[in-house]
The first five atom37 places (N, CA, C, CB, O) and aatype in JSON, in Angstrom:
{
  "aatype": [20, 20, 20, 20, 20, 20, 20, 20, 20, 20, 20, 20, 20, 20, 20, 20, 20, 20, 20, 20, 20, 20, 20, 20, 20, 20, 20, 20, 20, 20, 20, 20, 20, 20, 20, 20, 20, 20, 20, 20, 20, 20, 20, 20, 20, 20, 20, 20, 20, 20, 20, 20, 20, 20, 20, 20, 20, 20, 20, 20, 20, 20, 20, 20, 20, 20, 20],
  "atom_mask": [
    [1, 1, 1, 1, 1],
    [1, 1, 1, 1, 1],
    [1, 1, 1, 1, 1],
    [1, 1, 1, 1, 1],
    [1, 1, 1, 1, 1],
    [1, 1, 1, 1, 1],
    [1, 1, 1, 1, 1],
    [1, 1, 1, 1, 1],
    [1, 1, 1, 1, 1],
    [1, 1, 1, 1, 1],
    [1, 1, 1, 1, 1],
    [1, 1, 1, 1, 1],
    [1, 1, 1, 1, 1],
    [1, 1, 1, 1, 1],
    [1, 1, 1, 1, 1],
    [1, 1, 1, 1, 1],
    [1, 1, 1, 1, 1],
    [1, 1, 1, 1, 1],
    [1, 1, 1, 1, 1],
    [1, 1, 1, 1, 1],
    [1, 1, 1, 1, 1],
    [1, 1, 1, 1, 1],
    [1, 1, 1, 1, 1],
    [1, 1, 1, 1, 1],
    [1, 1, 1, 1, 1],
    [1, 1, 1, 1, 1],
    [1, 1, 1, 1, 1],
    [1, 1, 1, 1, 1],
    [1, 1, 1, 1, 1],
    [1, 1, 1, 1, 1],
    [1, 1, 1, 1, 1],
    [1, 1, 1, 1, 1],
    [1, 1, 1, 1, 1],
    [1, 1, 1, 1, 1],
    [1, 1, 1, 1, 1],
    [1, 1, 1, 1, 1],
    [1, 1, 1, 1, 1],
    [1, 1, 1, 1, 1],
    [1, 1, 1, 1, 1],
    [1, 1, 1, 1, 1],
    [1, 1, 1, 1, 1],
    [1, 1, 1, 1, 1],
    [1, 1, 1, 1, 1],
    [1, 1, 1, 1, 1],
    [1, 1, 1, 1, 1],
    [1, 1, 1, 1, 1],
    [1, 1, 1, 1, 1],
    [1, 1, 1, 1, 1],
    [1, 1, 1, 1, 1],
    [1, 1, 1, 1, 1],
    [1, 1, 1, 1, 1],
    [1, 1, 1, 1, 1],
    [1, 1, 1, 1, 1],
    [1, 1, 1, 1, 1],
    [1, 1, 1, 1, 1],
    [1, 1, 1, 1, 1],
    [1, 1, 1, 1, 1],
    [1, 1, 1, 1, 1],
    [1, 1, 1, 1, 1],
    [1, 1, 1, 1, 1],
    [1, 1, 1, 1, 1],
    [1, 1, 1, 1, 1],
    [1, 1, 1, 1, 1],
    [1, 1, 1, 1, 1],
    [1, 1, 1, 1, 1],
    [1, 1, 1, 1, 1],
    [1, 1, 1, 1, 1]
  ],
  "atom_positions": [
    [[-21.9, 37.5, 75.52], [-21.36, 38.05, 74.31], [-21.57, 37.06, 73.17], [-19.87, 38.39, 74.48], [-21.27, 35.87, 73.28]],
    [[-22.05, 37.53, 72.21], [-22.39, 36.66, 70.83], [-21.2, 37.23, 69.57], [-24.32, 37.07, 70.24], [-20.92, 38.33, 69.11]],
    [[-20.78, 36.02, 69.37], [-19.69, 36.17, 68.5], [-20.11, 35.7, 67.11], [-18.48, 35.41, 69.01], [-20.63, 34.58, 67.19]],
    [[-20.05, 36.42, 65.2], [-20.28, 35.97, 64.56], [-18.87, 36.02, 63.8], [-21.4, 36.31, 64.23], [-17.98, 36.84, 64.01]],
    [[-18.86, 34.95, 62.89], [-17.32, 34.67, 61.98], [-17.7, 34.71, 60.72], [-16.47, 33.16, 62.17], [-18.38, 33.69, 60.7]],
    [[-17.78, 35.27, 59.34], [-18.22, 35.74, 58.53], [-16.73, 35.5, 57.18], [-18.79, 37.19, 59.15], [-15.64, 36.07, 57.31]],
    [[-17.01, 34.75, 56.24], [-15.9, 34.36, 55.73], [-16.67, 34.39, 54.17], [-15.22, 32.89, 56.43], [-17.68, 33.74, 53.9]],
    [[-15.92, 35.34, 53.18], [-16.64, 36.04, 52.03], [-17.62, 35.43, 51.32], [-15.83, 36.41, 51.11], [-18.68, 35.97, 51.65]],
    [[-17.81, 34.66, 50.56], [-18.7, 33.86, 49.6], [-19.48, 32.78, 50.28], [-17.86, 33.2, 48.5], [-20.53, 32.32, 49.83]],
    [[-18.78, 32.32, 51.63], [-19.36, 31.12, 51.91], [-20.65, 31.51, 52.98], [-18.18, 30.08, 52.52], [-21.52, 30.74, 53.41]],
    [[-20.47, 32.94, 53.26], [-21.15, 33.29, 55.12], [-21.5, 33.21, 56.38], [-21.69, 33.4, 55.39], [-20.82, 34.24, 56.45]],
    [[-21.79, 33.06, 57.22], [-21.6, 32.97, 58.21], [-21.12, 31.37, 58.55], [-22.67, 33.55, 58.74], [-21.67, 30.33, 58.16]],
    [[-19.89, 31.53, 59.41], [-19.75, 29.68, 59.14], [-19.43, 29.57, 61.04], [-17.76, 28.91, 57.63], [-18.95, 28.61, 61.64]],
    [[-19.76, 30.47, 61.45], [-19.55, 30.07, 62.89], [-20.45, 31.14, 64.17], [-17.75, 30.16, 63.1], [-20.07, 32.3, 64.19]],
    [[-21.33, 30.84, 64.95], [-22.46, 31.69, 66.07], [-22.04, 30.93, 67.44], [-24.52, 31.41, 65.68], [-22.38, 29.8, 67.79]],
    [[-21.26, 31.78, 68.08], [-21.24, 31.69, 69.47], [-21.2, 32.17, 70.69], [-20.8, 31.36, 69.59], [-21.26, 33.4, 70.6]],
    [[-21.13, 31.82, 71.87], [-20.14, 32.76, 72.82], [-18.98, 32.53, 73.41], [-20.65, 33.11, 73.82], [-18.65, 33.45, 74.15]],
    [[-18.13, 31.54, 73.35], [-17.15, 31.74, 73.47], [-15.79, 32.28, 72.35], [-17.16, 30.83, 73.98], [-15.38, 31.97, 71.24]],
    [[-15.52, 33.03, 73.2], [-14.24, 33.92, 72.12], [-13.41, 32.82, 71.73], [-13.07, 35.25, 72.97], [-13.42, 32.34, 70.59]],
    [[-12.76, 32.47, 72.55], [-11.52, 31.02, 72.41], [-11.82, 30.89, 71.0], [-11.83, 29.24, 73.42], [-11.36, 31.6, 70.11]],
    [[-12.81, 29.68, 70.87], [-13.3, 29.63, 70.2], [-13.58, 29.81, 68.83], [-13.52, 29.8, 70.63], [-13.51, 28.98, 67.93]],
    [[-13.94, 31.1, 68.77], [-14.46, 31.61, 68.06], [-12.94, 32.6, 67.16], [-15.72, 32.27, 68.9], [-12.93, 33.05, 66.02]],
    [[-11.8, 32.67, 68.24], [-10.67, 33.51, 67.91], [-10.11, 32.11, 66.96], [-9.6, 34.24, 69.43], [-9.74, 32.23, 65.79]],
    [[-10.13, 30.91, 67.64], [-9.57, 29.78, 66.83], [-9.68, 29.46, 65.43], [-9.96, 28.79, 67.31], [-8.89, 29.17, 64.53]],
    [[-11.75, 29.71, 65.64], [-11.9, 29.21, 64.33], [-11.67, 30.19, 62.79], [-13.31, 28.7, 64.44], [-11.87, 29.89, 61.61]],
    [[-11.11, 31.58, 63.53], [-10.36, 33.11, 62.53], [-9.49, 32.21, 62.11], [-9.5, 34.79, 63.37], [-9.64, 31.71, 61.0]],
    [[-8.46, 31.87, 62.89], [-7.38, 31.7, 62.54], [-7.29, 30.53, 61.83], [-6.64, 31.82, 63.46], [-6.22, 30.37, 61.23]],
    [[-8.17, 29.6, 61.72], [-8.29, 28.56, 60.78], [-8.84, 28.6, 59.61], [-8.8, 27.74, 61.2], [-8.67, 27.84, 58.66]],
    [[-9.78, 29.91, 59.75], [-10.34, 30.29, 58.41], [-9.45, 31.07, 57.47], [-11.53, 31.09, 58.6], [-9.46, 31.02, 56.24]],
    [[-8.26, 32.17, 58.68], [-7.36, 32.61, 57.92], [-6.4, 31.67, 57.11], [-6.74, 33.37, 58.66], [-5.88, 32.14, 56.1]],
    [[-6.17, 30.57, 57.43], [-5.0, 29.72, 56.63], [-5.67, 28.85, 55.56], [-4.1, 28.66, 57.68], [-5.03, 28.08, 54.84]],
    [[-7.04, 29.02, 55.48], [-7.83, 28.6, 54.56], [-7.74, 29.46, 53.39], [-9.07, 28.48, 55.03], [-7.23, 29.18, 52.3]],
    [[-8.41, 30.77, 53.82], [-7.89, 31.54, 52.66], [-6.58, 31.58, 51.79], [-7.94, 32.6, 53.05], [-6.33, 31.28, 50.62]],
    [[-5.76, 32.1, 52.95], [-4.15, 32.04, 52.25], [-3.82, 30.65, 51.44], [-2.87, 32.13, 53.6], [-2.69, 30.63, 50.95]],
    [[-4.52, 29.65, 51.24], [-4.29, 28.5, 50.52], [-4.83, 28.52, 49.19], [-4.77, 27.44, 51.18], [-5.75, 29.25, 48.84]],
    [[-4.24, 27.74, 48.5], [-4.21, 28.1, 46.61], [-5.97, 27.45, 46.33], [-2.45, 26.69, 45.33], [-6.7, 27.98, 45.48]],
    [[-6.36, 26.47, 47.04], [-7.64, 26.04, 46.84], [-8.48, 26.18, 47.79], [-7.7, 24.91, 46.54], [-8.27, 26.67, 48.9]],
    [[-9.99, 25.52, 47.13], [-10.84, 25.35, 48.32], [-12.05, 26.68, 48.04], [-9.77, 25.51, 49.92], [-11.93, 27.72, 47.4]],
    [[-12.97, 26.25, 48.65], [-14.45, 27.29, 48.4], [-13.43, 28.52, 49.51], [-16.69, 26.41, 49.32], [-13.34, 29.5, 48.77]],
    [[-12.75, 28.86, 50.73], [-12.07, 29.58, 51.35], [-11.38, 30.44, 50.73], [-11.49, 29.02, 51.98], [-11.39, 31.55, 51.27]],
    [[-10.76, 30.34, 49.8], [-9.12, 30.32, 49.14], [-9.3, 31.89, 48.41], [-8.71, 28.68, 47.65], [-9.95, 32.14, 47.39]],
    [[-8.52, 32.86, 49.25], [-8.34, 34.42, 48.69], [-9.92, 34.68, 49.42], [-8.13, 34.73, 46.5], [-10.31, 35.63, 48.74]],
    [[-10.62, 34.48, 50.03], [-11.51, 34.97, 50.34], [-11.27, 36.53, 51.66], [-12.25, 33.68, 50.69], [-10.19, 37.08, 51.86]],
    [[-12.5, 36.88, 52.3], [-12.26, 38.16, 53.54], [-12.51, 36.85, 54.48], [-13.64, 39.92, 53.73], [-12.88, 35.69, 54.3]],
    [[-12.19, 37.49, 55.37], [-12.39, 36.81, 56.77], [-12.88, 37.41, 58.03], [-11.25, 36.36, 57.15], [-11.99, 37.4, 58.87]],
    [[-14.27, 38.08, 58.58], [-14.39, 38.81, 59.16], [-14.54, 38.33, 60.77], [-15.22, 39.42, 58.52], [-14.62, 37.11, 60.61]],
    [[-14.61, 38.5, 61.9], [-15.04, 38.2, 62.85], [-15.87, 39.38, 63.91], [-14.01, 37.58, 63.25], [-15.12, 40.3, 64.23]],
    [[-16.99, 39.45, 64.37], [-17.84, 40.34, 65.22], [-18.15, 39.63, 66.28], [-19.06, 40.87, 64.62], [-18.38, 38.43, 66.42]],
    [[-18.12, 41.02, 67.43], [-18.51, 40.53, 68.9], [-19.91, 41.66, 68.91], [-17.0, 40.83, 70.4], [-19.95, 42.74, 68.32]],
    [[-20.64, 41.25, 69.46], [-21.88, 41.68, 69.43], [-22.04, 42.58, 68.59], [-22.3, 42.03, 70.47], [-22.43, 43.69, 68.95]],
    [[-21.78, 42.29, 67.3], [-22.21, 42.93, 66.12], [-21.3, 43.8, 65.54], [-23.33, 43.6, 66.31], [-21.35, 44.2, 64.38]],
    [[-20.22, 44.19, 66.6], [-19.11, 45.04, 66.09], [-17.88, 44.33, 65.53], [-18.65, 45.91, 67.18], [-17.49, 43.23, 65.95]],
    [[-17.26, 45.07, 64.5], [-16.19, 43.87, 63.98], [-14.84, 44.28, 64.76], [-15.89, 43.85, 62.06], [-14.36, 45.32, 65.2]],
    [[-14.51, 43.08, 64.7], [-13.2, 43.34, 66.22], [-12.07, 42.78, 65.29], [-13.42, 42.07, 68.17], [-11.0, 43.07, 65.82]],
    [[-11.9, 42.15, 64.22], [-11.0, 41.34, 63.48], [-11.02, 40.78, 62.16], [-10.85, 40.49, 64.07], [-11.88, 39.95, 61.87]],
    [[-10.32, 41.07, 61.48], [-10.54, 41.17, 60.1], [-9.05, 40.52, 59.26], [-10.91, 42.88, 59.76], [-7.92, 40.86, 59.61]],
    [[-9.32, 39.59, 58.15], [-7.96, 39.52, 57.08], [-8.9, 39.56, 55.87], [-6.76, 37.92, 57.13], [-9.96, 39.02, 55.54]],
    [[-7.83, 40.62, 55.24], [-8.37, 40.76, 53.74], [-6.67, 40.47, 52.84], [-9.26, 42.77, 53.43], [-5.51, 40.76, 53.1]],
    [[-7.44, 39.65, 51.58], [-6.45, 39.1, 51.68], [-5.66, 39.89, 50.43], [-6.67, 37.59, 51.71], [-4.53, 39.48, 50.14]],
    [[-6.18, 40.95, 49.73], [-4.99, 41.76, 48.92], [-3.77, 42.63, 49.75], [-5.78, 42.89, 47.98], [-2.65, 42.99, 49.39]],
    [[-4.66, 42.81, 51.22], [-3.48, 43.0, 52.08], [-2.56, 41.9, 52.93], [-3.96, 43.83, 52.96], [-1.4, 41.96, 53.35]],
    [[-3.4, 41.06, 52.98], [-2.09, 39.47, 53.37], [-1.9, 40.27, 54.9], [0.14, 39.26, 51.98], [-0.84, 40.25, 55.52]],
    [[-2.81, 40.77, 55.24], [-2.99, 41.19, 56.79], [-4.0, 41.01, 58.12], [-3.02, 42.3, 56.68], [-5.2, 40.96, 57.86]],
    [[-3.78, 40.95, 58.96], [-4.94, 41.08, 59.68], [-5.02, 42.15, 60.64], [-5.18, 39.94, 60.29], [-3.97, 42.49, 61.19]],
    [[-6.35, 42.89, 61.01], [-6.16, 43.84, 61.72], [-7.51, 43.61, 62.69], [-5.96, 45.17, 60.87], [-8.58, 43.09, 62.37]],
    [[-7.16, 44.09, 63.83], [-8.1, 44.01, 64.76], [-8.31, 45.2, 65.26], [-7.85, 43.16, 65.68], [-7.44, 46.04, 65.04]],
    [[-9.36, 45.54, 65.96], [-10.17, 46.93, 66.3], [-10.4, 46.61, 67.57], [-11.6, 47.33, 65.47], [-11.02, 47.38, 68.3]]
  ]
}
């Protein structure tokens, strides 16, 4: 399984296969966004497993939703 992490302006900032991983580095990108600075900051945050998107924070909703 090939995992891509996709984070708005900056693009692809992470290609792998492990999920762990790859679920970690969401959640680090998510608290990036939610922060007042930084090239991150209010950005989307997407994550795909073989091309399908499985996890997502957008941040006018201050949510995350997974598929």
């Amino acid at each position: 399984m090939k995992y891509e992490l996709y984070v708005g302006n900056i693009g692809c900032v992470h290609r792998g296969n492990d999920g762990l991983v790859a679920l970690g580095e969401f959640d680090e990108y998510v608290k990036l966004s939610k922060s007042e600075y930084g090239r991150a900051s209010n950005e989307e945050v997407t994550l795909f497993k073989d091309g399908e998107l499985i996890k997502e924070y957008i941040p006018d909703y201050d949510d995350v939703s997974e598929n």
